[in-house]
Residue, then its C-alpha position, 0 to 999 in steps of 0.5 A: x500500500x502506498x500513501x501520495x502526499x497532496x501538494x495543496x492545503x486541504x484545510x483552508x482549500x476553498x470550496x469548489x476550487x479543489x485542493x491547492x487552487x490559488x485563490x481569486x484576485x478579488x481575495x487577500x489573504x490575512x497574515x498568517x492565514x493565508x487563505x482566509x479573506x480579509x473582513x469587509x471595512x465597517x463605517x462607524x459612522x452608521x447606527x450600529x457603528x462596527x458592532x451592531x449588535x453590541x450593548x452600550x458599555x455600562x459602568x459595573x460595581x467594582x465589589x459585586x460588578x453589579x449594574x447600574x453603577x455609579x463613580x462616588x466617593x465616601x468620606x469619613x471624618x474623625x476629629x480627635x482631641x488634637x489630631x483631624x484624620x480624613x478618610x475616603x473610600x472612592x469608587x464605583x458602586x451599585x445602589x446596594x453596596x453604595x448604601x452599605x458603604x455610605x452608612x459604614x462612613x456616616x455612622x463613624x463620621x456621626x460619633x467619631x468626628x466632633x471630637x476637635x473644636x475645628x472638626x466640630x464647626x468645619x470639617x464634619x459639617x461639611x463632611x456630612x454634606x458631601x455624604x448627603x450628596x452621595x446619598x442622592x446619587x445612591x437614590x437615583x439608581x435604580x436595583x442592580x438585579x441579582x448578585x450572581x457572584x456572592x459578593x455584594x456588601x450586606x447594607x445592614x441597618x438604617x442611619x438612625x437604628x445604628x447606636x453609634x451612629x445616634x450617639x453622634x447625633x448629640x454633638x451633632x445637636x449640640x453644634x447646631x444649637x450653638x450655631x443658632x444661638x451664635x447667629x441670633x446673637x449676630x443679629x441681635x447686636x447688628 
């Protein structure tokens, strides 16, 4: 029995012209597949662009890559008797593990963060606010569906059913009385 070895290339042969055809002038080859053709050019500038059937790109959560997701950052603030300490966890998140970070950080921003004359009357205030700001975009997402990979952040208890979180609320109280009664006084003497 004897075996004849085929010249031509049987695996990228084209159909209806044999074994070892040349191919079609019409045709050129990619590099490194020699008898494959090239792809036909795209506009772009069409609706559907070079990928028509192509989803929009979506911002996923960076902890459970769950979408919608939106680019924030969470400050946390801790004024201690001397020191001021200033702490942000930037990202992006979905509305669930946004909502976990953001009570984690106002909950240590309420009872860790009067502790400095300075840090009483600026930062924390402002600080609180900017939180506020993070809230508002949290509400305006809408649920990221379900968690498929088992790691979105558990948003635990409301603000004001934390005990830290309501403890903080007594210097907070205090601050704004005494910035009520500082601008009464203001105007009364003006």
């Amino acid at each position: 029995m004897s075996w004849q070895m085929s010249t031509g290339n049987p695996y990228g042969a084209i159909p209806g012209t044999g074994s070892g055809a040349a191919h079609p002038a019409s045709v050129q080859p990619l590099p490194g597949y020699p008898l494959r053709p090239r792809p036909s050019p795209v506009s772009t500038d069409e609706p559907g662009g070079a990928f028509p059937y192509a989803a929009p790109e979506q911002p996923v959560c960076q902890v459970c890559a769950g979408a919608p997701a939106a680019r924030m950052a969470v400050r946390h603030h801790q004024g201690l008797i001397v020191f001021v300490l200033f702490r942000k966890r930037a990202g992006r998140f979905c509305r669930v593990c946004g909502t976990a970070v953001f009570r984690q950080g106002m909950t240590r921003t309420l009872w860790q963060g009067w502790w400095n004359p300075l840090s009483a009357l600026i930062f924390n205030p402002l600080t609180l606010l900017l939180n506020l700001r993070v809230r508002a975009t949290l509400n305006s997402l809408s649920e990221p569906g379900d968690d498929l990979s088992g790691t979105r952040l558990p948003p635990g208890k409301p603000l004001l059913r934390r005990p830290m979180a309501l403890l903080g609320l007594v210097p907070t109280l205090g601050v704004l009385c005494f910035l009520v009664l500082l601008a009464i006084n203001i105007v009364r003497t003006s």
